[in-house]
TORMAR-801280 format. One record per residue: x, y, z of N, C-alpha, C in turn; residue in one letter. Coordinates in steps of 0.05 Angstrom, whole numbers, padded with zeros to 5 digits, always signed. Each point is the difference from the previous one (the first is absolute). Example, Ala and Ser with C-alpha at 12.3 -4.5 7.8 and 13.67 -1.06 7.14 Angstrom:
BEGIN
+00264-00114+00156-00018+00024+00000+00018+00024+00000A -00007+00021-00014+00016+00024+00001-00015+00022+00014S 
//
This chain:
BEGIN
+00017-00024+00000-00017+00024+00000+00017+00025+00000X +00025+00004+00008+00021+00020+00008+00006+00003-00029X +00005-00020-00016+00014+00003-00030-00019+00016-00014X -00030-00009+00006-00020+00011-00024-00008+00034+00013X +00003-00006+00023-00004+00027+00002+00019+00018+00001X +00025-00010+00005+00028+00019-00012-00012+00009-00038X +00001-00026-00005+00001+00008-00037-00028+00019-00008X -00017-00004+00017-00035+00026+00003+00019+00034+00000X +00011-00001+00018+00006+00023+00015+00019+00017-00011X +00015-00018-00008+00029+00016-00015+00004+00016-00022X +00033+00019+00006-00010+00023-00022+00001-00012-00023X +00007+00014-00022+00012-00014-00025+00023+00004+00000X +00017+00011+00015+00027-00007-00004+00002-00015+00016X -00006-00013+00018+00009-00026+00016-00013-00030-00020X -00030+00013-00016-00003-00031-00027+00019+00003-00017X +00015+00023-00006+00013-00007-00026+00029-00010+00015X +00000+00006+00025+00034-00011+00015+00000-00036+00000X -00031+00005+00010-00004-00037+00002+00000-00007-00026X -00012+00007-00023+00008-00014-00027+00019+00000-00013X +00022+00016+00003+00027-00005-00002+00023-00022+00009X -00022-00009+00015+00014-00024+00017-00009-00032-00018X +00009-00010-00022-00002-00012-00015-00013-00026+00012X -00004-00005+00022-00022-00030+00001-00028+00003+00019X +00000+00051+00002-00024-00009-00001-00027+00012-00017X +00010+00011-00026-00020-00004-00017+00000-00037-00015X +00018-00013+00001+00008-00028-00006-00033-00012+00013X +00003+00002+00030-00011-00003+00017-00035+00002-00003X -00001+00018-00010-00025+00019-00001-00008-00019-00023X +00017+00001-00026-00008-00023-00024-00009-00026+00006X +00017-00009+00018-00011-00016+00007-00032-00016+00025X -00003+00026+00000-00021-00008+00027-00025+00003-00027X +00006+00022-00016-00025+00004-00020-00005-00031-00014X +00031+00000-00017-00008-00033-00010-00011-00017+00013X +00004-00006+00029-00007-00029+00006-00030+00012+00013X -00004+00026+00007-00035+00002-00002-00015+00002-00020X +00009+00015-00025-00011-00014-00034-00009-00029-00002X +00023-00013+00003-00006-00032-00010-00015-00011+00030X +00003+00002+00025-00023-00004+00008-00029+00000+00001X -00012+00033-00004-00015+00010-00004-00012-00016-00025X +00019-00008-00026-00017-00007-00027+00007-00037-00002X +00012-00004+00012+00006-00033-00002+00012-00012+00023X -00018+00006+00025+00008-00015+00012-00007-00026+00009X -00033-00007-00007+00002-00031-00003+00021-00022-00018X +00008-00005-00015+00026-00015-00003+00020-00002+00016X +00004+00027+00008+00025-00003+00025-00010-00015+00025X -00025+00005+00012-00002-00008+00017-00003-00031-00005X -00015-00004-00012+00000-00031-00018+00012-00018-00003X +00026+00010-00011+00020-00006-00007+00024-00019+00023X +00021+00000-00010+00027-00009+00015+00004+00013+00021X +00007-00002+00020+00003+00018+00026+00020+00022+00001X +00020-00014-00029+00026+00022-00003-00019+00023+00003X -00015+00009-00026-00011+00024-00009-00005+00015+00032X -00023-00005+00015-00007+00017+00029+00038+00006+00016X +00012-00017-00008+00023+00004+00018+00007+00019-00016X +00007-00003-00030+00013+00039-00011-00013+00009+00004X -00023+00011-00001-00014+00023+00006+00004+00005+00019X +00001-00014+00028+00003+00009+00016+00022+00010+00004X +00026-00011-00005+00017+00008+00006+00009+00034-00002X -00002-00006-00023-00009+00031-00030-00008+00018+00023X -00028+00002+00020-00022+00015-00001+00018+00008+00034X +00016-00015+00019+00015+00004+00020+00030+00020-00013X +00008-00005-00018+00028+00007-00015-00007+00026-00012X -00028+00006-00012-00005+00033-00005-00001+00014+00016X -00016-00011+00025-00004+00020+00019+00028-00004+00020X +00014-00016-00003+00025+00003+00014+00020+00025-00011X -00010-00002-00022+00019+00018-00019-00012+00030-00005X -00026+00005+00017-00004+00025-00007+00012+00010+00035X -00014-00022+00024+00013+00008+00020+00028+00011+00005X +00015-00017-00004+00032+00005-00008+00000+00032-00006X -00016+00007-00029+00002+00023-00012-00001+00016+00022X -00028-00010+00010-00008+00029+00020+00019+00006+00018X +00010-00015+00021+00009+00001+00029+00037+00001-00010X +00002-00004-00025+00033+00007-00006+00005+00017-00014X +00021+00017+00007+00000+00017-00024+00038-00010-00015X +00001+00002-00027+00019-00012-00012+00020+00021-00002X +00021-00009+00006+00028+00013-00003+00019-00008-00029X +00010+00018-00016+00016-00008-00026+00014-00029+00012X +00007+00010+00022+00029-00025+00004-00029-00028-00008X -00026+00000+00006-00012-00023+00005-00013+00003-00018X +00004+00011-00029-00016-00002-00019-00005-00029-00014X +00032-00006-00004+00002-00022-00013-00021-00027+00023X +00001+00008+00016-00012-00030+00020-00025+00001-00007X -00020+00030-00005-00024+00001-00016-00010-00003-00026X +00023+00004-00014-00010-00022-00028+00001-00025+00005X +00024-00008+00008+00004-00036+00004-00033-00010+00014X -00007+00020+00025-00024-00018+00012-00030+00001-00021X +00007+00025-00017-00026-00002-00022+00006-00018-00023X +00019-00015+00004+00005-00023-00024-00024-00027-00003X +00002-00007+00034-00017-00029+00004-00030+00019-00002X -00007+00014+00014-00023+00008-00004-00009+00005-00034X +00010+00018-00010-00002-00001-00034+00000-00030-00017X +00012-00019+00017-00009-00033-00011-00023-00004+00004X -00013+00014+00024-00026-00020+00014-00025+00018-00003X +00011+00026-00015-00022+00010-00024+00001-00015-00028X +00020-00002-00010-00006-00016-00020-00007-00025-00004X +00013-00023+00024-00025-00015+00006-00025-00006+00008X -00009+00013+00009-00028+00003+00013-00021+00021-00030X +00012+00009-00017-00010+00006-00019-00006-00019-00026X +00026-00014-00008+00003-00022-00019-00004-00025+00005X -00011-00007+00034-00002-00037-00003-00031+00006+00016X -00010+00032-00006-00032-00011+00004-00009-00021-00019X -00022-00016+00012-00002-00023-00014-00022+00003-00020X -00004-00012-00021-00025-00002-00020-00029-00007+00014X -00012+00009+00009-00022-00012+00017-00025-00012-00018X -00005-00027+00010-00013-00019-00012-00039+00008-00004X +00000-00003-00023-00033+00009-00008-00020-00008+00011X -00026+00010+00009-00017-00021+00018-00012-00018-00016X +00003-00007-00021+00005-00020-00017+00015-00023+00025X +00020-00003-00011+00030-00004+00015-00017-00014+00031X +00002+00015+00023-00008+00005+00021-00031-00014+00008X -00021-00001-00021-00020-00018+00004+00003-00027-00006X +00021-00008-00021+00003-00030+00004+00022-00009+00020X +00007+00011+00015+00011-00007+00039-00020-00007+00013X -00029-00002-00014-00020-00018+00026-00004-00033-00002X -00009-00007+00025-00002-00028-00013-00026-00007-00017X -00001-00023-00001-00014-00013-00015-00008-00032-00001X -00017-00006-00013-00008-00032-00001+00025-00019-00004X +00010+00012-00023+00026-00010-00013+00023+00023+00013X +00011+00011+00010+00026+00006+00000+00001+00010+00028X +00012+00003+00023+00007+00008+00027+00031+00019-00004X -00009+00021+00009+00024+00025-00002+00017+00003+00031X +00023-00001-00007+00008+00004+00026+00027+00024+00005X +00004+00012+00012+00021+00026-00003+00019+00008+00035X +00013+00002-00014+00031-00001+00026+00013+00029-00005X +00012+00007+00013+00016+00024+00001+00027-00002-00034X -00005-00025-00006+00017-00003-00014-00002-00021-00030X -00021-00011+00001-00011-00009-00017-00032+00001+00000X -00020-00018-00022-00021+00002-00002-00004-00027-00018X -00024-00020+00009+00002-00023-00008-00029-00001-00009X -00005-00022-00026-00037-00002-00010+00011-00029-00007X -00013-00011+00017-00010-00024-00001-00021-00011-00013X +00008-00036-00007-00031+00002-00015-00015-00023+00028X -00021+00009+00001-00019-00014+00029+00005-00036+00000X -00001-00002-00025-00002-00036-00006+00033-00004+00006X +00000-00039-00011+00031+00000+00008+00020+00019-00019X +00017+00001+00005+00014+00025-00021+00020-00027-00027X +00009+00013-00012+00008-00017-00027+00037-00009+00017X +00024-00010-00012+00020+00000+00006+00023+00028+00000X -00013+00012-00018+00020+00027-00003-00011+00026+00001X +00017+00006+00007-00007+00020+00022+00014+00032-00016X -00006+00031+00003+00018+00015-00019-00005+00022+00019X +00031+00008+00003+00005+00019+00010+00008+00035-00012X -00013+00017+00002+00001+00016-00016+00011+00032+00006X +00025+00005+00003+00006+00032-00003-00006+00020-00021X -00014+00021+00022-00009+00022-00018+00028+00019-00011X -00019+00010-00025+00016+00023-00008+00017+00027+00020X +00020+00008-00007+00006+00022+00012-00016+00026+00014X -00007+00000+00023-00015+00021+00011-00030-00006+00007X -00007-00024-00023-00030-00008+00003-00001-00009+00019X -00030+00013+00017-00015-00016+00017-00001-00024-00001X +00007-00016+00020-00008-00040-00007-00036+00000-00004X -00008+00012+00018-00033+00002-00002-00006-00007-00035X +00018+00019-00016-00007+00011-00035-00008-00033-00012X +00012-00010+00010+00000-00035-00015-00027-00016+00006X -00011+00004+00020-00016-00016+00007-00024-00002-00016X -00010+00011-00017-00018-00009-00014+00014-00014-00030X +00014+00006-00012+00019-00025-00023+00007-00013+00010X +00004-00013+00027+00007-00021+00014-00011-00014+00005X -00027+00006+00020-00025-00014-00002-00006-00020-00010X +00005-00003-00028-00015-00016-00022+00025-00027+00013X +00028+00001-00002+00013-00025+00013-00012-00005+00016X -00002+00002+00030-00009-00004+00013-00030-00023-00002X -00019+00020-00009-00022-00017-00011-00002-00030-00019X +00028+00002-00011+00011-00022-00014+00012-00019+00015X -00006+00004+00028+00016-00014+00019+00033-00002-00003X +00012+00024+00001+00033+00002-00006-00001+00027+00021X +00005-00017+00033+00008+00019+00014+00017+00023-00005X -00006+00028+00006+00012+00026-00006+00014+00015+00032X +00029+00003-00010+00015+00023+00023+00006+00015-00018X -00015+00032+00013+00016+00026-00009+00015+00007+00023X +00021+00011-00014+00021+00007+00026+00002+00038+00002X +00001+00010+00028-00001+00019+00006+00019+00007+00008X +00017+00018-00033+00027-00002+00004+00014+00033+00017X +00019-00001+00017+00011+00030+00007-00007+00019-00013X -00012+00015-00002+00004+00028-00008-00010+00001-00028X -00013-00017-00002-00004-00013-00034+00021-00003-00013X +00029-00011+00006+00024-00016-00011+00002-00023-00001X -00003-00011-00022-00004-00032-00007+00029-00015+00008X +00020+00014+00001+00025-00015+00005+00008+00002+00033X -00019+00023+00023+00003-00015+00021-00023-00015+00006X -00018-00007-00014-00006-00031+00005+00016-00016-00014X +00023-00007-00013+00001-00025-00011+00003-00025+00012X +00001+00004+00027+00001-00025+00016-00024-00016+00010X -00017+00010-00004-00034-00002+00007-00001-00032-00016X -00008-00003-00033-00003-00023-00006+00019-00025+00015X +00020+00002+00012+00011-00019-00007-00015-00005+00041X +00012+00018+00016-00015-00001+00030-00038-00019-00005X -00002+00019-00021-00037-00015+00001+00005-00032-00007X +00015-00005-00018+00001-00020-00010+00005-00033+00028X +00021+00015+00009+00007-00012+00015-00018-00008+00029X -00019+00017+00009-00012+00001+00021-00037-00015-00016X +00008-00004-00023-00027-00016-00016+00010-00020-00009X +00001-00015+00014+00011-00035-00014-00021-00017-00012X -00019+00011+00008-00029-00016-00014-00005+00011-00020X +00007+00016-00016+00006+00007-00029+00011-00007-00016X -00002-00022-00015+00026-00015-00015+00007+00015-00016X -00008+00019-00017+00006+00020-00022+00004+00025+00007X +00020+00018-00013-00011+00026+00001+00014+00018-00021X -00013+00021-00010-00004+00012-00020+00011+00034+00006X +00020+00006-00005+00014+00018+00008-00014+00030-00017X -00009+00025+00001-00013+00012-00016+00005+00035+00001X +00001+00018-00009-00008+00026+00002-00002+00013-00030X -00006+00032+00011-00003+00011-00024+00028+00028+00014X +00005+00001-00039+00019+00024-00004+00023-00010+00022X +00002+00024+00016+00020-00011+00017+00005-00022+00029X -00018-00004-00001-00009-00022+00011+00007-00023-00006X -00009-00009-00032+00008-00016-00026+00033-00005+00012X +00018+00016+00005+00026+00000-00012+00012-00017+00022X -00013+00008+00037+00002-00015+00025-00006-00030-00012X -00030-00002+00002-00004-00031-00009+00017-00021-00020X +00009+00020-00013+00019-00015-00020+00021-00014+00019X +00016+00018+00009+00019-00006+00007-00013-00021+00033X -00024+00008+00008+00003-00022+00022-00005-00032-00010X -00015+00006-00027-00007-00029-00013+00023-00008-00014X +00024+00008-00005+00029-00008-00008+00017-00014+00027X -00003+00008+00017+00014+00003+00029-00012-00028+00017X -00032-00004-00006-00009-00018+00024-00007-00018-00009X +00011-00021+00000-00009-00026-00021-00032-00013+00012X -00005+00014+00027-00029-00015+00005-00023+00024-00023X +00009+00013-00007-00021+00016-00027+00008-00006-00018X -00025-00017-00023-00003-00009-00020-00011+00018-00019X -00007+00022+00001-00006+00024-00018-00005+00021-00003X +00006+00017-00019+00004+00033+00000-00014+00003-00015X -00029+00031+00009-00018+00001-00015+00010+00033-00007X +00010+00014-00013+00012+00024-00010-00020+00012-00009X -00016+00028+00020-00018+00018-00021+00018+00024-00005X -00001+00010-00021+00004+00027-00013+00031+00009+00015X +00018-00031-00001+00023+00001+00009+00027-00020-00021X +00016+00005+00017+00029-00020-00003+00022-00004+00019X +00011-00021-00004+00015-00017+00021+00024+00030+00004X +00020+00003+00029+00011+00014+00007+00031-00007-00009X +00000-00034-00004+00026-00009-00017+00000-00023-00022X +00018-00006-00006-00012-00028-00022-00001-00024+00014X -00030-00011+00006-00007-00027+00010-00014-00020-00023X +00023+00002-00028-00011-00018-00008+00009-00027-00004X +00022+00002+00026+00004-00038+00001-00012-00004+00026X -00021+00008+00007-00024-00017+00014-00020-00007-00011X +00015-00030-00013-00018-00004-00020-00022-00019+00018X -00009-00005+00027-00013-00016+00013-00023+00019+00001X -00002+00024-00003-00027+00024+00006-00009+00009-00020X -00033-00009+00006-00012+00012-00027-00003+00031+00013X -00004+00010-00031-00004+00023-00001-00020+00025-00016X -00015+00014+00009-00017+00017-00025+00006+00024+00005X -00004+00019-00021+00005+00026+00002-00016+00016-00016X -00022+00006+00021-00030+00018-00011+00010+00029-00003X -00012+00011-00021+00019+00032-00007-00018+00019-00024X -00004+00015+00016-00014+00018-00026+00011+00016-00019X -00022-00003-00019+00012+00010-00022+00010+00033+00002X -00021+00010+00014+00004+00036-00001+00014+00007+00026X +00016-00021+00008+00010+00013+00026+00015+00011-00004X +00005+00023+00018+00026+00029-00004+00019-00014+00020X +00000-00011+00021+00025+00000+00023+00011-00027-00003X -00012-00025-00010+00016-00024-00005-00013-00002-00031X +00010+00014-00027+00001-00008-00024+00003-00025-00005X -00025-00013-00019+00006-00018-00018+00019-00011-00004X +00022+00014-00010+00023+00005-00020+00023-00006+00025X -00014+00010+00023+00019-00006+00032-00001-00030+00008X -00022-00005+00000-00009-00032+00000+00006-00023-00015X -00003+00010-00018+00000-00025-00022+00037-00001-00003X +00010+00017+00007+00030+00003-00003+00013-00013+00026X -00025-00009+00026+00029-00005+00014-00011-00043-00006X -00014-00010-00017+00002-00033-00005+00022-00008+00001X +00026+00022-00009+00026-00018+00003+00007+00004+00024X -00010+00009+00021+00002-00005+00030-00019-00016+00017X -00017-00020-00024-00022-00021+00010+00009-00018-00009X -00019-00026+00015+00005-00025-00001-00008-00006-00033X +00004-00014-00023-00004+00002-00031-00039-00009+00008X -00003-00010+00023-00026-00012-00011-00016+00022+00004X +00006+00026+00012-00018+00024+00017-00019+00001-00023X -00021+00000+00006-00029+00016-00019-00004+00031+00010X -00005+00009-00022-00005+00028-00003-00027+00007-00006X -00020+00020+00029-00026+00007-00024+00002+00028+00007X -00011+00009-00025-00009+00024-00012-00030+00009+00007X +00000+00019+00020-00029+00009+00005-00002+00026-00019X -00012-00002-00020-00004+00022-00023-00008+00028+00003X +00004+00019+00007-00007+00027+00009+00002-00004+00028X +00014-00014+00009+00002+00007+00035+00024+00013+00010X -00006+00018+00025+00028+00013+00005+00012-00009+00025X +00015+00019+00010+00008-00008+00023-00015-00005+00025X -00017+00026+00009-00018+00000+00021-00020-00016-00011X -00015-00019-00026-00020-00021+00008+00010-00021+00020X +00023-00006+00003+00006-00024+00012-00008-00006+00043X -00010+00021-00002-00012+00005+00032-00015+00025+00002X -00010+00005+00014-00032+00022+00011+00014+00021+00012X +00018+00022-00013+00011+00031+00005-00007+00019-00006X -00014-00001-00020+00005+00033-00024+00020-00005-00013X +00002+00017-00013+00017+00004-00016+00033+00007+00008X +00012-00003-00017+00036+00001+00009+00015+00016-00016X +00009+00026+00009+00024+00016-00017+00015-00019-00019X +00000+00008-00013+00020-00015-00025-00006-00019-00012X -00025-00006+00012-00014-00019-00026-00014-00001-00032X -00004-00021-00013-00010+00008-00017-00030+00003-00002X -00015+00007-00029-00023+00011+00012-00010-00039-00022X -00026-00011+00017-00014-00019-00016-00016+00000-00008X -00009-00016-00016-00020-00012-00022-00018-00027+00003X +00002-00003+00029-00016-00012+00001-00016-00008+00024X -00021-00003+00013-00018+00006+00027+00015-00012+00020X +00001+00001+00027+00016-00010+00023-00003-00028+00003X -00026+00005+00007-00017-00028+00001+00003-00027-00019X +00013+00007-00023+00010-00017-00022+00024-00012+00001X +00016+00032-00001+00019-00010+00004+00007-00020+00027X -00007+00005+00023+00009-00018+00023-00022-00027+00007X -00014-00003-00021-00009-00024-00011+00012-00020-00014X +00019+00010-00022+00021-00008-00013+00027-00009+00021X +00001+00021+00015+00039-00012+00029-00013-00017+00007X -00025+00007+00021-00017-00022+00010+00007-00031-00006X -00013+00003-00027-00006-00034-00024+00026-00004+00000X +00023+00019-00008+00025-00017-00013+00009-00011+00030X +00000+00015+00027+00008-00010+00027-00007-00029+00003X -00022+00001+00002-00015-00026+00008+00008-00024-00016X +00001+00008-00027+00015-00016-00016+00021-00012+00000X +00015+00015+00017+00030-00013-00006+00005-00013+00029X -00020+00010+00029-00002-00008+00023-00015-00036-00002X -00016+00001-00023-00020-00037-00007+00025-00009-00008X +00012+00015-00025+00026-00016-00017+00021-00017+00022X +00006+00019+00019+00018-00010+00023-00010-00011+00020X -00029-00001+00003-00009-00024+00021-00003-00034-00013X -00009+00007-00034+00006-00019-00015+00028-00029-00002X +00021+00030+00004+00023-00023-00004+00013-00010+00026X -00019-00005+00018+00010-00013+00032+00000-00033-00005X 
//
């Protein structure tokens, strides 16, 4: 209360002394950002991975630390330099808390998280599971989301496995970073022994984790690649099938990106082509900077990932 009502009261030559002090207009940036993206998106965060509440919070203690500081110190040349250095970490944790707000999932999205006759939803601080009510099939598919996306965003293109009886994990990855989950599939795997199969999966960057966990863990028998590619060349794992669903009009994993990394697939990988689909059909977001624009209805297109999924999930329950 002393800070806010110092900063009420004061002349303007004591605001413009305090904003000379380089971490605490920093400071100030940052208390705005992380009340912006609260204010307009904060269900995902809260939703989400636990990381997310822990930056914010951190962020939201570190602004107002940093305007305090301002107030109750006044800076000396000799201690200039110690006031840029301390507006360095803070100027990170505006730009994080700006760039890993997450894609927040459509109520689309969000209404197929209920249960049902056929499928039982279940959600952890760190993953989110749809079950199918009957006995479930042998293989099982684990699925990392895209960069930034809500895990929520998946749950209705997912759904349909599920209902197919092909138990579904979405994983609720840090901060929406698919690569600090990459240890997740192989932990689930392990703690599910009554799963004889499992099906390693994501989209975009997500895609690129799964790759590499379904190269790495010989108890996963397959990589389902949306609107992605492997992170290195796994194509002498020749024991894992593999598909790689990819639209045609996507702007952020091109066609031309895809179909180019086969010589980093196993020779048998199948490739489908969802025809006018872009990046954001592949889960329940909106739309995505840098995508391309499509040609063809949502609903179609993720009828088509859907069909080719399930397909290649029978193909591989087939060859047991």
């Amino acid at each position: 209360m002393q800070v806010i009502h110092t900063l009420a009261t004061c002349s303007l030559d004591r605001m413009a002394d305090l904003l000379r002090k380089p971490y605490v207009p920093v400071s100030i940036a940052l208390l705005l950002v992380v009340g912006y993206v609260l204010v307009t998106n904060s269900d995902p965060i809260v939703n989400g991975h636990p990381s997310y509440v822990v930056m914010y919070s951190i962020a939201i203690v570190a602004a107002f630390a940093g305007i305090t500081i301002g107030v109750v110190r006044r800076n000396t040349r000799s201690r200039l330099w110690l006031a840029i250095l301390a507006s360095l970490p803070i100027l990170l944790l505006v730009l994080a808390c700006w760039l890993l707000s997450p894609f927040a999932a459509t109520d689309a999205a969000l209404d197929a998280l209920m249960d049902s006759e056929t499928v039982v939803v279940e959600q952890s601080s760190t993953w989110i599971t749809l079950r199918p009510t009957g006995d479930p099939g042998d293989v099982g598919f684990i699925f990392q989301p895209g960069g930034r996306v809500d895990s929520r965003a998946y749950a209705r293109i997912l759904r349909p496995l599920a209902e197919a009886e092909f138990p579904v994990v979405i994983v609720k990855q840090p901060l929406g970073i698919a690569f600090l989950a990459s240890g997740f599939a192989g932990a689930w795997v392990d703690d599910h022994p009554d799963m004889s199969r499992w099906v390693a999966s994501g989209h975009s960057l997500g895609g690129v984790v799964a790759s590499s966990n379904a190269a790495d863990d010989p108890d996963i028998d397959g990589l389902a690649l949306w609107a992605s590619f492997p992170r290195s060349d796994i194509s002498g794992t020749t024991n894992l099938a593999v598909v790689s669903v990819y639209g045609t009009n996507d702007g952020l994993s091109s066609p031309s990106e895809v179909l180019a990394s086969a010589d980093d697939l196993p020779s048998a990988t199948v490739f489908v082509a969802v025809e006018g689909a872009v990046h954001a059909f592949f889960g329940d977001y909106g739309e995505q900077p840098g995508d391309g624009e499509p040609i063809s209805p949502r609903d179609q297109a993720q009828a088509e990932i859907v069909t080719a999924t399930i397909e290649f999930l029978s193909a591989l329950t087939a060859t047991q």
